[in-house]
C-alpha positions in Angstrom: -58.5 29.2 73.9 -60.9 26.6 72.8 -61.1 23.9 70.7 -62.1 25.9 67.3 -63.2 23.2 64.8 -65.4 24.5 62.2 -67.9 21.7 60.7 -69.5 22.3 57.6 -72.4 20.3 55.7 -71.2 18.9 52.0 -73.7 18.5 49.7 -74.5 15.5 48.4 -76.1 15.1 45.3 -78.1 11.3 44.0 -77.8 10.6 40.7 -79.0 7.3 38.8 -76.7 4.6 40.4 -74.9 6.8 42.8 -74.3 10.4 44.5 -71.7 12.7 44.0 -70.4 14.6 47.1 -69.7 18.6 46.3 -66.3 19.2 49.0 -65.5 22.5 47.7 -66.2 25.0 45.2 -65.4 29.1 44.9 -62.2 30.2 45.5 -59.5 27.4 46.1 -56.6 29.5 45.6 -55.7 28.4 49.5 -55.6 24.4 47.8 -51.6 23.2 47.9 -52.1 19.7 48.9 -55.0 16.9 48.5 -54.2 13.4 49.5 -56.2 10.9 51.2 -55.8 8.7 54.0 -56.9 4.7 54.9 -57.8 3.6 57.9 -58.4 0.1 58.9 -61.6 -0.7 61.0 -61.2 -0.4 64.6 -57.2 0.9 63.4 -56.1 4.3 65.7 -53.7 7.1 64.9 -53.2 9.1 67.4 -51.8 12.0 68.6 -50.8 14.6 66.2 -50.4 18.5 65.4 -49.6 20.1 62.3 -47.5 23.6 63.2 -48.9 25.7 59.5 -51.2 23.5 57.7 -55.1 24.0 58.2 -56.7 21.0 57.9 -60.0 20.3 55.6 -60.9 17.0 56.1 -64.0 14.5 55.0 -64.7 11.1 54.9 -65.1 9.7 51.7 -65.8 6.0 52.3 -66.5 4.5 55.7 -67.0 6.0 59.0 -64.5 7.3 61.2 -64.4 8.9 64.9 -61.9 12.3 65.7 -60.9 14.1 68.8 -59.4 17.0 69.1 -57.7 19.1 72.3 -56.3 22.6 72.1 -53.0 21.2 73.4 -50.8 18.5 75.4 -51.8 19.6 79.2 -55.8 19.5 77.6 -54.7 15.8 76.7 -53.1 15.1 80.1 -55.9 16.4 81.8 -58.8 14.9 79.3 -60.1 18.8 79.0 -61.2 21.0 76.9 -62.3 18.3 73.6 -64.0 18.2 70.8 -65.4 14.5 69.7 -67.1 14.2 65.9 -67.7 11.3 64.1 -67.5 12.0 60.5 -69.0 9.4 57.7 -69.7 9.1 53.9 -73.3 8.8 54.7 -73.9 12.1 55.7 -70.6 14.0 54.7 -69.3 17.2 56.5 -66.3 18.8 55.9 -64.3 19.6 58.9 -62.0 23.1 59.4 -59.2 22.1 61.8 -56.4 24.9 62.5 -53.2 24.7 63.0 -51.6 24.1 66.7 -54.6 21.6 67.1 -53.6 17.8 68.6 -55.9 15.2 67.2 -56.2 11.4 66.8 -58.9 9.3 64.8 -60.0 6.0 64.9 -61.7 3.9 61.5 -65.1 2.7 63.0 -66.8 1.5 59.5 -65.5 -2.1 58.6 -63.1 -2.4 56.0 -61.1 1.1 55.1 -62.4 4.1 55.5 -61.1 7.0 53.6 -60.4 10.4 54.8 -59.4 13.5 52.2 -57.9 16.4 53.4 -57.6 19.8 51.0 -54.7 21.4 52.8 -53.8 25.0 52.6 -50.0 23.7 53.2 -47.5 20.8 51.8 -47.3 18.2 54.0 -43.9 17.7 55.2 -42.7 16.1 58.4 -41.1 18.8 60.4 -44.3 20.3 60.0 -45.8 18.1 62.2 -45.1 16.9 66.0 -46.3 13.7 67.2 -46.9 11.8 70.5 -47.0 7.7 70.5 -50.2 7.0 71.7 -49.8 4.9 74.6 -48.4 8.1 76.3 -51.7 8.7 77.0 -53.5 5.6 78.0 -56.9 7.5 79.7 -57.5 9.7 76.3 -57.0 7.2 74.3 -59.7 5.1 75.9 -61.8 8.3 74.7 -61.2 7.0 70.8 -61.6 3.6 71.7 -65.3 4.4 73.1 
């Protein structure tokens, strides 16, 4: 298996004194949850999997930096990653699955803010996560 994040372009549309960002439209019938997440500058989360929820993330405000391994021996063994740095600038709206580890990192100063339209109510025995110091090397990798 490989890393299987799907990245998608979001249009962004100017208007007089701003832009609006088009995330989704269609068929939302998967929505269940919407919430968005801060992130200081130069702040790290890391590592986490969610067990059922897919993931649709974007960056709403700011610029922030993901990485994403298939699973813990991938981490271990700093294989089989995907890197993308997602910003407001040039929004994209990322597809991760579920059984995927990730951390992120805020690089733009201030907060940066980070939606995600999830197909599944966040709860906490949903998710499984790993302190990040248990892996010093991969961390580095968010730190770049």
């Amino acid at each position: 298996m490989s890393v299987n994040i799907h990245s998608k372009k979001v249009e962004l549309i100017k208007t007089d004194g701003g832009e609006i960002t088009k995330l989704l439209n269609g068929d939302l019938s998967f929505l269940k949850e919407v919430y968005v997440t801060s992130i200081d500058h130069n702040s790290v989360r890391a590592w986490k999997q969610h067990q059922k929820m897919t993931l649709r993330i974007s960056v709403l405000f700011g610029c922030v930096k993901f990485i994403f391994f298939e699973d813990l021996k991938s981490i271990k063994e700093n294989i089989k990653s995907k890197s993308m740095i997602l910003n407001s600038e040039d929004p994209k709206i990322l597809e991760v699955p579920p059984g995927i580890w990730f951390g992120f990192k805020g690089l733009g100063k201030g907060k940066n803010l980070i939606i995600n339209l999830a197909d599944h109510i966040h709860t906490e025995d949903e998710v499984i996560r790993v302190l990040p110091n248990i892996f010093e090397d991969q961390l580095k990798i968010l730190l770049e």
